[in-house]
N, C-alpha and C positions, 0 to 999 in steps of 0.2 A: 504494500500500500504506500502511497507516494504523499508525504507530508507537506503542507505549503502554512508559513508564520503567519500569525495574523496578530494584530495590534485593537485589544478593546481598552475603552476608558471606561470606567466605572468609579463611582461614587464611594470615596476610601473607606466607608462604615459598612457598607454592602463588601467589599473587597475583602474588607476583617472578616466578618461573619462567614465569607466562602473560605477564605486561607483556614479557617478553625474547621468548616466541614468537611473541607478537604480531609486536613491530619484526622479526625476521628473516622473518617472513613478510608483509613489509612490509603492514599492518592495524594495528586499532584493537585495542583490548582488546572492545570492544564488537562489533567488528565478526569479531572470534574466536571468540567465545561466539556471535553469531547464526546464523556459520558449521556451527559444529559442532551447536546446535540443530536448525537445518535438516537436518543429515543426520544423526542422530539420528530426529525425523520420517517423515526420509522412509524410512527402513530396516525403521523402524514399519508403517510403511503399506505396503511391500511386501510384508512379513511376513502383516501382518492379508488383504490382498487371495488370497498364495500359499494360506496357511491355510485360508480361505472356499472358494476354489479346490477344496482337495483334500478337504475336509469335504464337500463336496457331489458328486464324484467317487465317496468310499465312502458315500455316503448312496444312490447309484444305480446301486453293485455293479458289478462285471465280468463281462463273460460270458467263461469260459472253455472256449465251445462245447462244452457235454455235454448243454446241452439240457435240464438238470435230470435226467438219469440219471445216477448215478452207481454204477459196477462194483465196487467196489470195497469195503474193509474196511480202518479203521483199522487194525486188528492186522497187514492186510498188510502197509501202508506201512510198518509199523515193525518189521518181523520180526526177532529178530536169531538167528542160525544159530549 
């Protein structure tokens, strides 16, 4: 895997608080931020993949065996007495 630097500014109190998460989660500062990147990404990508999924599910309709007859009347369904 091919690494490339990147330069983030952060808020020094926010910076304390990750440098202490880091050490109890025995890692790097760097290697916390790539952490959480990664699943970030990847929450993405199941997202976008679920998404495509069901977009193309209602792009190709349900059958809910009527066969295209339908008996019925709005007004029925909604009658109220």
């Amino acid at each position: 895997m091919e690494y490339q630097n990147v330069t983030v500014a952060l808020p020094k109190d926010l910076l304390k608080k990750a440098k202490h998460i880091a050490i109890d989660r025995q890692t790097s500062l760097s290697g916390l931020l790539a952490k959480t990147l990664e699943e970030i990404v990847e929450k993405e990508d199941v997202y976008q993949k679920a998404k495509t999924r069901q977009l193309a599910a209602l792009g190709k309709g349900f059958d809910f065996g009527l066969m295209g007859d339908i008996n019925w009347k709005r007004e029925d369904l909604h009658a109220r007495e």
